[in-house]
N, C-alpha and C positions, 0 to 999 in steps of 0.2 A: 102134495102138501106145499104148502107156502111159508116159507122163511125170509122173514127180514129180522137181521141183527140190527138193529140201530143201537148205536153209541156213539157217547158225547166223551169228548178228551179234549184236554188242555192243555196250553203250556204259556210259559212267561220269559218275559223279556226284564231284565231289573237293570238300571240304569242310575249310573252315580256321576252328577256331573256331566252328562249328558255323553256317559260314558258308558257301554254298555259292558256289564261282568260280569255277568252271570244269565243262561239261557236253562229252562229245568221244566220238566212236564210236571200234571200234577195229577189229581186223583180227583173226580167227580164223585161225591159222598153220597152216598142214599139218602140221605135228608134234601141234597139237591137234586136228586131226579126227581125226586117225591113233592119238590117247589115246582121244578118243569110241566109233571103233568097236571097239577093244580094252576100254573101260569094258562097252562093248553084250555085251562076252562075259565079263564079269566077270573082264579079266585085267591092269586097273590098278587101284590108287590113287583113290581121289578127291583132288579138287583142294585142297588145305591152306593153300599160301601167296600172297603177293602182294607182288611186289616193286618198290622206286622206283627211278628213276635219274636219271643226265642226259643221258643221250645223246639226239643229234639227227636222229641217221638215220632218213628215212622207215622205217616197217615194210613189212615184207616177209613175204610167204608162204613163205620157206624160214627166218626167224630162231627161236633153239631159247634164245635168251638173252635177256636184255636188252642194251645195246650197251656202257653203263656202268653198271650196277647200284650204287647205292649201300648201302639197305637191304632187307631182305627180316622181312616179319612171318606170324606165322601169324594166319589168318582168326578174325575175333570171331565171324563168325554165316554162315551157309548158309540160305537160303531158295527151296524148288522151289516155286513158284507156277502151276500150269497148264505153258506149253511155255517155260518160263523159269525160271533158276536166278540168284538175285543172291551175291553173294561182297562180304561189305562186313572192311576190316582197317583198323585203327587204327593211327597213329603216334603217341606220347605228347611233348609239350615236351621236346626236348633230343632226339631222337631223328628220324633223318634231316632233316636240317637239311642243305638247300642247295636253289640253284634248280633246279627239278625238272622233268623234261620227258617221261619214259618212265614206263612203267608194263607188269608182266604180271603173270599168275596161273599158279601152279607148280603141283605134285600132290608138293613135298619141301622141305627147309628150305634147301638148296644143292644148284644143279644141279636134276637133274627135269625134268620134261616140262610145255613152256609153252603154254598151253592160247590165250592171247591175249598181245595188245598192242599197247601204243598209243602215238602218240607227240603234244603237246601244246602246248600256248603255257606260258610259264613260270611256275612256281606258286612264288613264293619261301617256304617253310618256315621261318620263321625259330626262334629257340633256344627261346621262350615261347610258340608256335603247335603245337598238336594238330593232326592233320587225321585225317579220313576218305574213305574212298572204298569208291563203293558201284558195282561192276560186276556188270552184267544182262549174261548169255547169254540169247538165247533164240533157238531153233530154229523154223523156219517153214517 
């Protein structure tokens, strides 16, 4: 008999001021494996946005949201590297500002299908603070 595990895992890079402080994996949701194999037939979307919040609830394999979503950006740049896809999006000074705990990546600008997520120690974003984040998929 023939076994292949394949699994997609992620993690993120969060960056304040082109500072980095925080590194944290996350959790592939069943609603995004379930985008992956409908991608595999070319019958979704690619993944566009990526959104902050604060909510605190563990992730879970059945969440299709974020728990409190604050903001939502669309993605600066897409990079396939070998069995790995990075998704890096930008928040500019003045723009989602609060302390921040969640995080996912959509395939729309509201609503859509949440490919990941993750949930965090607290990133406080203040009014004068950029951040970025830079999330790796990759498939194994």
């Amino acid at each position: 008999m023939i076994t292949d595990d394949l699994k997609l895992t992620g993690a993120l890079t969060i960056a304040l001021n082109d500072e980095i402080v925080q590194e944290t994996e996350n959790l592939v949701v069943t609603a995004g494996k379930n985008w992956v194999a409908d991608r595999m037939n070319n019958a979704n979307t690619v993944m566009t946005h990526m959104a902050v919040g604060t909510g605190t609830t563990v992730a879970a394999a059945g969440n299709t949201a974020l728990v409190t979503e604050t903001d939502r950006n669309a993605l600066t740049s897409t990079t396939v590297t070998a069995n790995a896809v990075a998704y890096v999006a930008t928040w500019a000074a003045g723009d989602a500002t609060a302390a921040l705990t969640e995080a996912g990546i959509f395939d729309a600008a509201s609503s859509g299908d949440m490919l990941a997520r993750t949930v965090f120690s607290v990133v406080n974003k203040g009014a004068a603070d950029s951040m970025t984040i830079t999330w790796t998929i990759t498939v194994s």
